[in-house]
C-alpha positions as protocol buffer text, in pm:
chain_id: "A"
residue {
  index: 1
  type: UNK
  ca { x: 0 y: 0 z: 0 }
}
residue {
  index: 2
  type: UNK
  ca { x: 126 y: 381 z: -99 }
}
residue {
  index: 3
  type: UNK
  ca { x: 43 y: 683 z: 141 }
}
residue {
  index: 4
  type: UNK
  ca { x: 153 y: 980 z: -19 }
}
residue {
  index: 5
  type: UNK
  ca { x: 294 y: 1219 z: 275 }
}
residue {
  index: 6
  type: UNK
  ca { x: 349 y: 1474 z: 12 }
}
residue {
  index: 7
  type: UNK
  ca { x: 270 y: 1811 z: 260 }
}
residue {
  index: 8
  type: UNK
  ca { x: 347 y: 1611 z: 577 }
}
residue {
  index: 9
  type: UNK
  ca { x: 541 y: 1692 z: 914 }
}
residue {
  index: 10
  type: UNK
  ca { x: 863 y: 1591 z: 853 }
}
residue {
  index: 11
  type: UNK
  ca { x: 904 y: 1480 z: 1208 }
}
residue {
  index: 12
  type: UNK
  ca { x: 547 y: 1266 z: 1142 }
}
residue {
  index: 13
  type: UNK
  ca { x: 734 y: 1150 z: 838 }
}
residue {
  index: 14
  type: UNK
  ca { x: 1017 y: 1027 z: 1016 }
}
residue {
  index: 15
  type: UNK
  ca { x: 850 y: 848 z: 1312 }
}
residue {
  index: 16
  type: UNK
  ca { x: 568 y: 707 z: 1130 }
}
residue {
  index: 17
  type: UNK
  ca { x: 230 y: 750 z: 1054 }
}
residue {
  index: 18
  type: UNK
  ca { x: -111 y: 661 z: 1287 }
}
residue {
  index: 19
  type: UNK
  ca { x: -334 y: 545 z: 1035 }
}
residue {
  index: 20
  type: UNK
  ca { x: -749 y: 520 z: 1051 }
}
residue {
  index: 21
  type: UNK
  ca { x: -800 y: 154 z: 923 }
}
residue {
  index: 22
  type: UNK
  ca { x: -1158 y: -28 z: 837 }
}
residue {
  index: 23
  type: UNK
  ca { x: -999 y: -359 z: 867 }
}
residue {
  index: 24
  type: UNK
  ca { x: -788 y: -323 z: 1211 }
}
residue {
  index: 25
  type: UNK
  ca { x: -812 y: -602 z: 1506 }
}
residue {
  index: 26
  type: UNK
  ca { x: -1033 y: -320 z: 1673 }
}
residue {
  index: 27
  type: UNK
  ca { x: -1301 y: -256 z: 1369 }
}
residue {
  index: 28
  type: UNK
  ca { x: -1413 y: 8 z: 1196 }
}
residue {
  index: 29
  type: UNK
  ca { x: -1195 y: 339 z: 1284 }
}
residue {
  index: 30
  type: UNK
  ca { x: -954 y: 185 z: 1494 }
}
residue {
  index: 31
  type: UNK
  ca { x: -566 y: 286 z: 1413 }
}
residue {
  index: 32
  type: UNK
  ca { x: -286 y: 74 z: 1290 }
}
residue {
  index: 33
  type: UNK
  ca { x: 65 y: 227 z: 1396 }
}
residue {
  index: 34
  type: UNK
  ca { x: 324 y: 206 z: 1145 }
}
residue {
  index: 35
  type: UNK
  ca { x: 696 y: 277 z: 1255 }
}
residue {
  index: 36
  type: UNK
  ca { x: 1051 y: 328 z: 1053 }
}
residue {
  index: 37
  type: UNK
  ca { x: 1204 y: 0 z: 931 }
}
residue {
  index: 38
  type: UNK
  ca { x: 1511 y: -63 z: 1136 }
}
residue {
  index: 39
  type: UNK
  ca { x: 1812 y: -116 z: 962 }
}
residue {
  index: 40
  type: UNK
  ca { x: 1925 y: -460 z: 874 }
}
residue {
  index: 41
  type: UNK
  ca { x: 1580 y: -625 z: 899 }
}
residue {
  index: 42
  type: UNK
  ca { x: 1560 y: -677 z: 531 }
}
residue {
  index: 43
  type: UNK
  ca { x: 1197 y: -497 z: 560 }
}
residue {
  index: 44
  type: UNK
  ca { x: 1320 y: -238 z: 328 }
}
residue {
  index: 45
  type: UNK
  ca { x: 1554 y: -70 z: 569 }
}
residue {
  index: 46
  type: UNK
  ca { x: 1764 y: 201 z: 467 }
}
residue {
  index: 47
  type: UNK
  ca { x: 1502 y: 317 z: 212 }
}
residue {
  index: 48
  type: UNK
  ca { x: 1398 y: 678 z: 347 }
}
residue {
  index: 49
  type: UNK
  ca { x: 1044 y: 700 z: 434 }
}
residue {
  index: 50
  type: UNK
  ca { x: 981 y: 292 z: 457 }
}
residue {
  index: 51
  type: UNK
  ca { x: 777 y: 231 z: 759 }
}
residue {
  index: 52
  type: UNK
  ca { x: 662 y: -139 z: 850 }
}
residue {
  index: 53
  type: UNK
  ca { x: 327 y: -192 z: 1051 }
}
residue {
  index: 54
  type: UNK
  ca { x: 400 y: -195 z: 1422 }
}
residue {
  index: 55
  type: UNK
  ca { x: 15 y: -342 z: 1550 }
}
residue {
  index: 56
  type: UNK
  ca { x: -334 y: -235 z: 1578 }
}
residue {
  index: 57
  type: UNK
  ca { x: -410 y: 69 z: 1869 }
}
residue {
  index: 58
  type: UNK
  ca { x: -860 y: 112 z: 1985 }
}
């Protein structure tokens, strides 16, 4: 999935996004938290702005 963060925060950027999902662990409107790839976990680390899904937040 693309987010385009074109206008963002670059601090929001940079730590990851909060996202409204429809198809979370919590239902409709809970969040999933996304966070930056660490380096070295072959998740696309190293790739500026590559965030992997951290878990599901109410």
């Amino acid at each position: 999935m693309l987010l385009d963060v074109t206008g963002w925060p670059p601090l929001e950027v940079v730590d990851g996004p909060l996202l409204m999902s429809e198809h979370g662990a919590f239902g409709p409107g809970d969040r999933s938290d996304y966070a930056p790839a660490e380096p070295g976990s072959g998740l696309g680390a190293g790739d500026v702005g590559r965030v992997v899904w951290q878990g599901d937040v109410p």
